[in-house]
Phi, psi and omega in degrees: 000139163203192211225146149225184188249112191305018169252356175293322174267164184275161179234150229197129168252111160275089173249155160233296182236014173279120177295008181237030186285342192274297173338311210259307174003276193279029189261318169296327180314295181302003187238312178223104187276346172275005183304142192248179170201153192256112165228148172049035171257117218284108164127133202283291210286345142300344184267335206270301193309322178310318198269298194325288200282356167246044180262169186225352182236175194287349129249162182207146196238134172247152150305032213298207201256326188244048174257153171226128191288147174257156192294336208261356181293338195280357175274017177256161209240168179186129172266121125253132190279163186302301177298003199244034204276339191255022155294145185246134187253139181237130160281087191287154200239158215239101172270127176298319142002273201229003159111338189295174197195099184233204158283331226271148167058339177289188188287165171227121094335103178250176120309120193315282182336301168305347178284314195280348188241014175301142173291119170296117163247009135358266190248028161263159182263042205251159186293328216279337181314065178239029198187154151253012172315305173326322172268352184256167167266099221268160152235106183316100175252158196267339203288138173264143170211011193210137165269159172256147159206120217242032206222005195293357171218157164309308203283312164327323178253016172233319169298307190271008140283331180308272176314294195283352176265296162319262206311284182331341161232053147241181178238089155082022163080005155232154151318155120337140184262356142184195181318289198287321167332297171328303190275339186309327205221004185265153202301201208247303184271356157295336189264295195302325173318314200280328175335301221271326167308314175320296180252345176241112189188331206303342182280241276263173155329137185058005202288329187290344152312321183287318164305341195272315201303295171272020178270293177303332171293323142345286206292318204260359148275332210246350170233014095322137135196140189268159207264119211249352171250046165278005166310310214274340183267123157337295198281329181289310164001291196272284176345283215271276139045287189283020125282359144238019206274336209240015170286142187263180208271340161289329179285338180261001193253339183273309197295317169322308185287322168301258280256292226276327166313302203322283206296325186278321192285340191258332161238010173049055212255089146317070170244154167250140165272099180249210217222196200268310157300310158291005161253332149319280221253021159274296216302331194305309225249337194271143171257117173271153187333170137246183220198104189217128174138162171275177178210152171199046086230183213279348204272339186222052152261000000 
């Protein structure tokens, strides 16, 4: 076993187009003045292989571009054991959106080696690529030290509603083979994420896009079909976008609620329309698990 102190490692800012990626930088900056960054390189597993090779220590903690760190992570200290050396340790990160408190966007502690060899799922032709998780071994710490905020534009919040309304309803990175699978078998805590993705945003800025996002993403792998691992491509991204750029905020409160009829009658999906308050007052009141342990993949813990 041995211990180290995580200000011992390098910290690795990975952004590409998140519009608050100069804003949360230099916040990070302001905390770990040694962090390097990773920008604008196309591709989750290609920006992560970037930090591997240009790492100087034997593990490195990424960042993402719209995540803001709290000061106190960096006084921390974390035992690792000899069997845990090819662990990737996950943090959850607290999203202002809708209160969850999860893997998506938190912190990471990789291993240089594990970084540096992630498998592309990029340019595979296989559906289940839309995530690296499935091959690594995560280990879950329960402490939160960083918030996500996925919200500083419509289009910012309607891709991570999106991209989490997709991943949140498969098993292991595939579909369901229909429906009564779907509500059957889909994990426990994965159905309440995708409830809560569903339905909770309306008090902040953008939030009911990250609710249209994930609803429609919901709705169009699992009742469609459409090629659901168009997630992982950028460029279909920005494309498939301008068909909603120009929705008014009555227009976006409407397609919601229809989508959210879609999902309860077809998949007996428990999203709700909720008002500013009642979504203040999900964030208030709901507790997330807590979540210590391995795991393997980080999406259906």
């Amino acid at each position: 076993m041995s211990s180290y102190k995580i200000s011992q490692f390098d910290i690795f800012y990975i952004s590409y187009d998140e519009p608050n990626a100069e804003k949360n930088w230099a916040d990070l900056l302001s905390k770990a003045p040694w962090a390097k960054r990773v920008h604008g390189v196309k591709g989750f597993d290609e920006a992560h292989r970037t930090c591997g090779r240009s790492a100087t220590t034997h593990r490195t903690v990424t960042v993402d571009g719209d995540n803001i760190v709290e000061k106190a992570f960096f006084d921390q200290s974390i035992v690792i054991g000899a069997a845990q050396e090819n662990f990737v340790f996950s943090w959850s990160a607290n999203n202002i959106v809708n209160g969850l408190q999860y893997g998506n966007g938190g912190l990471k502690l990789w291993p240089k080696a594990v970084l540096e060899n992630l498998s592309s799922h990029e340019y595979s032709n296989s559906s289940s690529a839309v995530d690296f998780c499935w091959d690594l071994n995560y280990f879950q710490m329960n402490n939160c030290y960083s918030q996500v905020h996925p919200n500083e534009t419509p289009f910012q919040a309607f891709r991570a509603g999106f991209r989490e309304g997709v991943k949140m309803t498969l098993d292991r990175g595939e579909k369901f083979k229909d429906r009564i699978q779907f509500f059957n078998k889909i994990h426990r805590g994965n159905y309440q994420r995708l409830c809560i993705w569903c339905s909770v945003g309306a008090d902040v800025d953008n939030g009911l896009w990250a609710i249209y996002g994930a609803r429609l993403g919901c709705y169009m792998t699992n009742l469609t079909d459409w090629d659901f691992s168009l997630i992982k491509d950028y460029d279909w991204f920005e494309q498939f976008w301008q068909k909603f750029a120009e929705y008014s905020k009555e227009r976006l409160t409407e397609e919601n609620a229809q989508l959210g009829v879609k999902l309860r009658d077809n998949l007996k999906l428990s999203v709700v329309d909720l008002d500013s308050d009642q979504s203040r007052f999900i964030k208030y009141t709901y507790i997330n698990p807590l979540r210590r342990g391995v795991m393997t993949p980080e999406v259906v813990i």
